[in-house]
KOLTI-113109 format. One record per residue (C-alpha): x, y, z. Coordinates in steps of 0.05 Angstrom, whole numbers, m for minus. Last residue first. Layout:
% KOLTI-113109
+--------+--------+--------+
:     px :     py :     pz :
+--------+--------+--------+
:      X :      Y :      Z :
...
+--------+--------+--------+
END
This chain:
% KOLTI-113109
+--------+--------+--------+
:     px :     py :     pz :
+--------+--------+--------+
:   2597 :   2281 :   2423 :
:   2588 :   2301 :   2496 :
:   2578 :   2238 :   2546 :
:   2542 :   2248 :   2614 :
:   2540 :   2193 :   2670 :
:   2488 :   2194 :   2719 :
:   2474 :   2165 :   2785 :
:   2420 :   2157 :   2844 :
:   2366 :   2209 :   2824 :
:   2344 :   2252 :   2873 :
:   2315 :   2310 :   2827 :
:   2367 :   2352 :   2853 :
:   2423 :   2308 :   2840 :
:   2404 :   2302 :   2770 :
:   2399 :   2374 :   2761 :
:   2466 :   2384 :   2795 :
:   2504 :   2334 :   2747 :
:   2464 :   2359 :   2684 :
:   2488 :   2434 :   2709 :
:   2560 :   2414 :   2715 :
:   2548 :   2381 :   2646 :
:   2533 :   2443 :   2605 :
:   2588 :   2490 :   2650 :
:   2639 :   2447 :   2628 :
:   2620 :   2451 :   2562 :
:   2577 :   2422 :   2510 :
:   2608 :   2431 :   2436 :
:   2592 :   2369 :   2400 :
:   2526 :   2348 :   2422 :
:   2508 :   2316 :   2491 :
:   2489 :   2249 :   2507 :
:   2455 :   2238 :   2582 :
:   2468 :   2166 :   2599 :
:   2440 :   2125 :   2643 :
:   2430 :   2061 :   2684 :
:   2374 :   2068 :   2724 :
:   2373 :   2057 :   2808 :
:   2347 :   1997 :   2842 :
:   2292 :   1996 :   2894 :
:   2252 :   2026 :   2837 :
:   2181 :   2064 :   2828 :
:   2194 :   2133 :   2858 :
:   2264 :   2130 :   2800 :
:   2206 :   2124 :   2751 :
:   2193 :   2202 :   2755 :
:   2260 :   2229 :   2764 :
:   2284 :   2193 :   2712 :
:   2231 :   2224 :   2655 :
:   2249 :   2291 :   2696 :
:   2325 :   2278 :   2676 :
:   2311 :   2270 :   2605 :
:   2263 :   2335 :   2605 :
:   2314 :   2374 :   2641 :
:   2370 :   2338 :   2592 :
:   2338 :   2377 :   2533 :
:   2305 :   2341 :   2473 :
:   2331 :   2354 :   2405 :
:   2296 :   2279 :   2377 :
:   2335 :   2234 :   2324 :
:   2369 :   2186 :   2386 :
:   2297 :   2168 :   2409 :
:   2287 :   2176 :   2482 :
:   2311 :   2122 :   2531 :
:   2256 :   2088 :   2578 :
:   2290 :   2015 :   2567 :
:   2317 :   2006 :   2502 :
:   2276 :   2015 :   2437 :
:   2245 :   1957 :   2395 :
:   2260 :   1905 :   2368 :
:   2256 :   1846 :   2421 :
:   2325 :   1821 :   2409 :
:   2352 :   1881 :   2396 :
:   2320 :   1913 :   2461 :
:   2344 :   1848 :   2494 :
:   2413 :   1863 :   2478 :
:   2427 :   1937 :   2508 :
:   2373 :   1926 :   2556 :
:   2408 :   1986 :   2588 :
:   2382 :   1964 :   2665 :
:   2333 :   2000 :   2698 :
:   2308 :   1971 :   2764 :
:   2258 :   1931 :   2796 :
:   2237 :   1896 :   2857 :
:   2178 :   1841 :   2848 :
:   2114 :   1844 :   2879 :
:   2071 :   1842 :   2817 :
:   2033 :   1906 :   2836 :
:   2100 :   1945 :   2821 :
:   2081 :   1928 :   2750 :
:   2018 :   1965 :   2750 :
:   2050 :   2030 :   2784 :
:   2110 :   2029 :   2729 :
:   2055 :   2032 :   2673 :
:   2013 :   2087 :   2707 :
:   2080 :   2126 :   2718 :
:   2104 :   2117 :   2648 :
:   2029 :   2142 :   2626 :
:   2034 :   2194 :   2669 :
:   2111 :   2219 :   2650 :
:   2085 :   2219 :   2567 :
:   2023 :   2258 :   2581 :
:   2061 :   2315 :   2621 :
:   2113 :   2313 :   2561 :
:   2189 :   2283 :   2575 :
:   2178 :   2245 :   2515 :
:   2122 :   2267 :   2454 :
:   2061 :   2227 :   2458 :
:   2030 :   2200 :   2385 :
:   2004 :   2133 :   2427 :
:   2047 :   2087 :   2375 :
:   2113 :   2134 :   2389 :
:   2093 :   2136 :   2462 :
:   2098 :   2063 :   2458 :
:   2164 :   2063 :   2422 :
:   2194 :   2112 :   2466 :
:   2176 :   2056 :   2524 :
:   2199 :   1995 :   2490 :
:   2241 :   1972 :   2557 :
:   2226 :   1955 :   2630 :
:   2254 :   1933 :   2688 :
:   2238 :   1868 :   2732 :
:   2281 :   1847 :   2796 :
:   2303 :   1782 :   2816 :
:   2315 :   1770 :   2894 :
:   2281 :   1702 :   2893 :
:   2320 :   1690 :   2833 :
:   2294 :   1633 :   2776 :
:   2232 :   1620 :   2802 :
:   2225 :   1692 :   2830 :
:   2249 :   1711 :   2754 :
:   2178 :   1676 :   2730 :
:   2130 :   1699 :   2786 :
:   2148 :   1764 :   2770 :
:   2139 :   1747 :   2688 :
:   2074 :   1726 :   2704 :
:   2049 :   1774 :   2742 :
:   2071 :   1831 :   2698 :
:   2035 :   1798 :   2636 :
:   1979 :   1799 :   2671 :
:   1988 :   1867 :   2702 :
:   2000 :   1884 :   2635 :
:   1943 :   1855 :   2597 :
:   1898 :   1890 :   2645 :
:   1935 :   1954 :   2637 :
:   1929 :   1958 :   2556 :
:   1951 :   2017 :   2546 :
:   1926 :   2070 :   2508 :
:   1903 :   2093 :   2432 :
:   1831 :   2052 :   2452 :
:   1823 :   2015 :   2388 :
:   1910 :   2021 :   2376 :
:   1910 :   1984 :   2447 :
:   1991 :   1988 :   2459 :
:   2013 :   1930 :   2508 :
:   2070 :   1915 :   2458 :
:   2105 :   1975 :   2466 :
:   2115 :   1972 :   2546 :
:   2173 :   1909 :   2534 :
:   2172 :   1875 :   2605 :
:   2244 :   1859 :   2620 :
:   2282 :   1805 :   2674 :
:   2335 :   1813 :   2713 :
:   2384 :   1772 :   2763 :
:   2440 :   1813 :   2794 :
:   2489 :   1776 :   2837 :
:   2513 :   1789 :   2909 :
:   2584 :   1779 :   2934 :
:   2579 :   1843 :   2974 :
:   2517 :   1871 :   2972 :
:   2483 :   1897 :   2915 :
:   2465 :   1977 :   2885 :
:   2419 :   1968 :   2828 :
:   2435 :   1994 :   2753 :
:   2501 :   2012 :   2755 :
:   2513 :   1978 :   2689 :
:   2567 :   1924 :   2718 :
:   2533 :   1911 :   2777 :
:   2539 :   1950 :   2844 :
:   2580 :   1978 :   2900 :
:   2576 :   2033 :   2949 :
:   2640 :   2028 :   2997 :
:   2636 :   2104 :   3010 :
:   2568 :   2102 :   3018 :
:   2541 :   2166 :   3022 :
:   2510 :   2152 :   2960 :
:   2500 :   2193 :   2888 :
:   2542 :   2148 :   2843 :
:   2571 :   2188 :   2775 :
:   2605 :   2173 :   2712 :
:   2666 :   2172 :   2706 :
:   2677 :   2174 :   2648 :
:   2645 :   2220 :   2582 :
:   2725 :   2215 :   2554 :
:   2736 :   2290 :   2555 :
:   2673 :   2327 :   2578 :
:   2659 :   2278 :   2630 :
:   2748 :   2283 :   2648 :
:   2741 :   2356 :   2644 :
:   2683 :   2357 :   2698 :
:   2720 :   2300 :   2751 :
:   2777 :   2353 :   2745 :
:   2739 :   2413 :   2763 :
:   2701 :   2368 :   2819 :
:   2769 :   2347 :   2846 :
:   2801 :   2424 :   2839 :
:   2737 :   2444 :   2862 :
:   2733 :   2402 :   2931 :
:   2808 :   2427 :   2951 :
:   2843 :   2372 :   2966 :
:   2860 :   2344 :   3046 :
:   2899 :   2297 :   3078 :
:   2872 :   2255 :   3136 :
:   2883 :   2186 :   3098 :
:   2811 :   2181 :   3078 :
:   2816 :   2243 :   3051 :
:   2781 :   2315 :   3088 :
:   2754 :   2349 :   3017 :
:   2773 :   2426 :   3022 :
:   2732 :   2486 :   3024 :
:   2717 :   2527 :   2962 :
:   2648 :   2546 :   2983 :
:   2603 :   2521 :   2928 :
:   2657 :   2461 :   2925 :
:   2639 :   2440 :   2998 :
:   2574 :   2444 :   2973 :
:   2583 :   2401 :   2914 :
:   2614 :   2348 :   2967 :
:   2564 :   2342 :   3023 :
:   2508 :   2296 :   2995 :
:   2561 :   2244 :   2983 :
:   2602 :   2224 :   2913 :
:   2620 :   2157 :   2893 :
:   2655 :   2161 :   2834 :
:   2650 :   2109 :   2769 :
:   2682 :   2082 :   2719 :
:   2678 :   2031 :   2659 :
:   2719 :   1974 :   2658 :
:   2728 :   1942 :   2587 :
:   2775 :   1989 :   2568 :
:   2822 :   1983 :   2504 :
:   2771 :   2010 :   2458 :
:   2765 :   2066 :   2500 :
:   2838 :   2096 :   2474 :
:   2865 :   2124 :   2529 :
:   2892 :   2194 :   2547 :
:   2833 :   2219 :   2598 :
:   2816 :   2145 :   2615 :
:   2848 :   2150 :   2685 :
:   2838 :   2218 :   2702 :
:   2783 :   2208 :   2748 :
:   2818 :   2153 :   2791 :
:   2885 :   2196 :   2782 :
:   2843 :   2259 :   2816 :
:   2810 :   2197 :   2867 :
:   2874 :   2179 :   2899 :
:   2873 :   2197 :   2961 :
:   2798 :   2169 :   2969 :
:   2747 :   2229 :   2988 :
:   2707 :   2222 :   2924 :
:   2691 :   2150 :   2933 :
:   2714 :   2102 :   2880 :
:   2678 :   2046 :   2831 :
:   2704 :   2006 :   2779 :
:   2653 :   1975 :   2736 :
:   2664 :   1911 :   2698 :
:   2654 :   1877 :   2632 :
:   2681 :   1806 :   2598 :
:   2664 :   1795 :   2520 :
:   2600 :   1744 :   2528 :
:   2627 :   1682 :   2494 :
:   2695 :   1681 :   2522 :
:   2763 :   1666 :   2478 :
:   2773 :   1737 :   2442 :
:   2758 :   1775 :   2512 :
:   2812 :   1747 :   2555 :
:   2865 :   1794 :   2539 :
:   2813 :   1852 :   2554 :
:   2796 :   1823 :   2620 :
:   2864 :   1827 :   2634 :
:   2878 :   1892 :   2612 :
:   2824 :   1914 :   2655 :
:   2854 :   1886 :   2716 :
:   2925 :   1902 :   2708 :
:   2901 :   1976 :   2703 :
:   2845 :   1969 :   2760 :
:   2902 :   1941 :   2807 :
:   2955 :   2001 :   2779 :
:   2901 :   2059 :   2801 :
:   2876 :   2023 :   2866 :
:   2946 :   2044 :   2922 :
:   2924 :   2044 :   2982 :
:   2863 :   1994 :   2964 :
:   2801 :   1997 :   3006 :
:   2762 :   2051 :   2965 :
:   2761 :   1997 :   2904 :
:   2697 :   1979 :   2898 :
:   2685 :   1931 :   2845 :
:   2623 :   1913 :   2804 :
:   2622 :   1842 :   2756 :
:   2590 :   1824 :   2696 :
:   2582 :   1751 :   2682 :
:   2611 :   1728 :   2610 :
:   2618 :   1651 :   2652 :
:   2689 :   1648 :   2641 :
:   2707 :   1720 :   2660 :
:   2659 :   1701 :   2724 :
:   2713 :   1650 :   2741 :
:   2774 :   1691 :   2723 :
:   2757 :   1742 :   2773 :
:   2805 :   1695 :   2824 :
:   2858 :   1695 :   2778 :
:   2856 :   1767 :   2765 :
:   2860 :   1779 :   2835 :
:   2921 :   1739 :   2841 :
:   2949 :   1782 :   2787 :
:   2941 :   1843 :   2812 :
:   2976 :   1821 :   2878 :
:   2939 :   1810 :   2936 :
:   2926 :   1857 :   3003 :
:   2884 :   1895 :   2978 :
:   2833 :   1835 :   2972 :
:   2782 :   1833 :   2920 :
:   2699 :   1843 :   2932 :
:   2659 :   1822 :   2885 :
:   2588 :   1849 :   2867 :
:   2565 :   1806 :   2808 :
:   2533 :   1809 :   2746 :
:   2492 :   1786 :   2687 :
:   2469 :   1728 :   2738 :
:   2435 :   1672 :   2716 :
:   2476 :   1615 :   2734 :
:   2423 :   1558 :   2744 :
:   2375 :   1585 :   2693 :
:   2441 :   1586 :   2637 :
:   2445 :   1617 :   2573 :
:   2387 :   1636 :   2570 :
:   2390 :   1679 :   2637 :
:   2448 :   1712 :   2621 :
:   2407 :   1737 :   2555 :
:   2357 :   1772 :   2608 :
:   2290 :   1755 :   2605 :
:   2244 :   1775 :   2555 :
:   2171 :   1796 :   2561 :
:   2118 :   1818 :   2510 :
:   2161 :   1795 :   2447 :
:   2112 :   1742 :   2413 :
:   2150 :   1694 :   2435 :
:   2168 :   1707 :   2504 :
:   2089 :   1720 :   2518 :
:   2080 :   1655 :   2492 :
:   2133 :   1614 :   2533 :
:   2092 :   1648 :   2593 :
:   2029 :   1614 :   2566 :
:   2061 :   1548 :   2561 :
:   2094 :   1549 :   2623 :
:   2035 :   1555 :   2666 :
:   2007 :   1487 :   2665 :
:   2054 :   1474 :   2728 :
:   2105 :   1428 :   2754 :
:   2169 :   1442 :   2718 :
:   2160 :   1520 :   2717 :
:   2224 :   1558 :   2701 :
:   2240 :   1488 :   2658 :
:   2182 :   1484 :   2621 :
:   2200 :   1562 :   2603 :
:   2261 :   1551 :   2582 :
:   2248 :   1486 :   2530 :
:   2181 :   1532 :   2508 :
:   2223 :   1588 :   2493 :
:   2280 :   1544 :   2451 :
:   2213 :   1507 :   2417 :
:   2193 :   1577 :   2392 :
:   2262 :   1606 :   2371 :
:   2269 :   1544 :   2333 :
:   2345 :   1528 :   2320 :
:   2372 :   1537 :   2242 :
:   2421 :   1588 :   2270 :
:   2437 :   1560 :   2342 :
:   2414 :   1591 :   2399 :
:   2465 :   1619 :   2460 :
:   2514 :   1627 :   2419 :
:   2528 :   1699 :   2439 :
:   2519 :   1714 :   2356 :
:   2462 :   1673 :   2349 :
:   2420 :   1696 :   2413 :
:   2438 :   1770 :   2380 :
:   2418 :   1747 :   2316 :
:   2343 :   1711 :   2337 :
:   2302 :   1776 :   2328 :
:   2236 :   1770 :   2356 :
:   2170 :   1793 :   2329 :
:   2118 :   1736 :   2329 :
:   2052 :   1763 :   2304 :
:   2019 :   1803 :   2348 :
:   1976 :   1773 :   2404 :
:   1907 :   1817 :   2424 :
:   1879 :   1783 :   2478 :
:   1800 :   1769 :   2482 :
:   1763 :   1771 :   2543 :
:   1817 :   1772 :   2593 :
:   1819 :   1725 :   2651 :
:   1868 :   1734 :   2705 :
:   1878 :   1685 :   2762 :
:   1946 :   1706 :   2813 :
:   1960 :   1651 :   2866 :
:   1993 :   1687 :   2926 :
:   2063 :   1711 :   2930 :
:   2124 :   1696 :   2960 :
:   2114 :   1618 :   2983 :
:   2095 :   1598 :   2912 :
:   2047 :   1564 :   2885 :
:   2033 :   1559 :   2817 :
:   1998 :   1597 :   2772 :
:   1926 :   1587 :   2747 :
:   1918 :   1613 :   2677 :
:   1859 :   1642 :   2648 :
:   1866 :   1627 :   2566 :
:   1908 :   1662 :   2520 :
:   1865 :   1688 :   2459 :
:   1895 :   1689 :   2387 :
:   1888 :   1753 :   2348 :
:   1919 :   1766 :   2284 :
:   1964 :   1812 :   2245 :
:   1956 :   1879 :   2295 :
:   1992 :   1939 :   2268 :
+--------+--------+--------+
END
């Protein structure tokens, strides 16, 4: 419900050498009042209790633009919950990645390469690790983990990874099986295979998986294996790339090169709800969209956007997810902010959506029976819109099978999507 209106005047944004000067002027905006929830920005420290969550935005935001008038309107949409950058991103503008790519030498003990990770354990940055050039990766990713683990009590943002594998490495079955006994409070690493376009057909037809070391496995005994584990432990989860070396951040959320960070930034779909007109407000968000592009450039010239508050919107517009209705308007959204310029992916927004209040990235309310075809489809349909991929989750109820999630993984892969992970209750 709208509290009050105050109007945001026509902006001129600065110049940049990516984009041309953007000038939008709306006749009245509708701002709610301010609806941000300062505990998570407590608890990682990065505000402190009695700190003004209004002055903190308007400190950032002078500083993402130092030599225009725009900072004051984009320290607005912050406040009042429109936008939100990521929490790495408050903490520091001239560190703001919430991950890394890293590559680690094969050649190095376990503990030299927890050495040289200690720098991003330091910072709370996130980090994505290939490990299809190690002989021997099971004991490395061990060591690893239990490192990052030992280091968690004495960092500000606990330490998290992804360890990534293709399906042809010799030692993908222990890969797969590598959480199957253990408790995953003791993991900070989640996992991941990389699995090409040929694999579930070699399965289909019982042939064997040639290994990078010229041996061979039969394809179902891996994908049988990789199925028990998803039913099991819901890891690994699953990288559709015929890149054996495919690497990412720490969600999976947009494939990066080597040594490359991930810098993102949210636009929160709920608040652009028009209860006069029952849609969305698509001026306001291409406004808002421009803004916010411009803003991450500042920070990251290869900063991406993503979104969040999308259940809640349809919520507020009386859609039900995965509907024909509900996969337009995400589209029409998705198309608007694509107009901005930037890149974007779907990150969990695991923070920022309790931050912002409202419901993570494009997920579907925990309380609704939906089936993973409609889930998938509701992928599907922003995957057109990204250069990165969406972190995901389908969540099962006690009692899926093997059978259940084989047909999730095929699904997915059907609809072209560029990962899933699948957990049953």
């Amino acid at each position: 419900m709208i509290n009050s209106i105050t109007p945001i005047y026509p902006i001129q944004y600065q110049q940049v050498q990516y984009a041309q000067p953007v000038v939008y002027q709306p006749d009245t905006v509708r701002i709610e009042n301010a609806h941000i929830n300062k505990k998570p920005l407590i608890d990682r420290r990065i505000i402190k209790a009695d700190e003004n969550i209004n002055e903190f935005f308007d400190k950032i935001s002078a500083q993402i633009f130092p030599n225009s008038n725009t900072a004051p309107y984009f320290s607005q949409l912050l406040q009042y919950g429109y936008v939100s950058l990521s929490s790495s991103c408050y903490e520091d503008l001239k560190t703001p990645y919430s991950a890394k790519a890293v590559k680690l030498n094969p050649n190095k003990f376990p503990s030299q390469n927890c050495a040289f990770l200690e720098e991003y354990i330091k910072d709370g940055t996130g980090v994505g690790v290939n490990f299809n050039n190690f002989k021997n990766p099971i004991e490395q990713i061990k060591q690893i983990n239990g490192y990052f683990k030992f280091r968690q009590p004495s960092t500000l943002r606990p330490p998290a990874g992804i360890a990534l594998l293709s399906i042809n490495h010799p030692k993908i079955i222990d890969f797969i099986k590598l959480k199957d006994n253990e408790d995953p409070k003791d993991w900070c690493f989640d996992l991941s295979v990389v699995m090409d376009d040929k694999f579930l057909s070699l399965v289909d037809t019982n042939q064997n998986v040639k290994m990078q070391d010229g041996s061979e496995l039969p394809a179902r005994e891996i994908y049988n294996t990789l199925l028990n584990s998803m039913q099991k432990t819901g890891e690994p989860g699953i990288v559709f790339s015929n890149n054996p070396n495919y690497i990412c951040d720490c969600c999976n959320a947009v494939e990066l090169k080597e040594g490359q960070g991930m810098t993102i930034a949210h636009i929160n779909l709920s608040k652009f709800y028009n209860p006069k007109t029952n849609k969305c407000d698509c001026d306001y968000l291409k406004y808002a969209s421009d803004m916010l592009s411009h803003a991450v450039k500042n920070i990251d010239k290869n900063g991406m956007l993503g979104v969040l508050g999308y259940q809640e919107l349809l919520d507020k517009m009386n859609i039900p997810y995965g509907s024909k209705e509900a996969n337009q308007v995400l589209e029409d959204c998705l198309t608007i902010i694509k107009m901005s310029g930037c890149k974007m992916a779907l990150s969990p927004t695991g923070t920022t959506s309790r931050v912002l209040k409202t419901t993570p990235s494009i997920e579907p309310s925990s309380n609704q029976n939906l089936s993973y075809t409609k889930e998938i489809d509701t992928l599907a349909h922003a995957q057109k819109y990204l250069e990165g991929g969406i972190s995901k989750t389908i969540h099962l109820k006690k009692g899926a099978t093997q059978d259940d999630i084989d047909e999730i993984v095929r699904y997915s892969k059907k609809k072209n999507l560029k990962g899933i992970t699948v957990f049953a209750d």
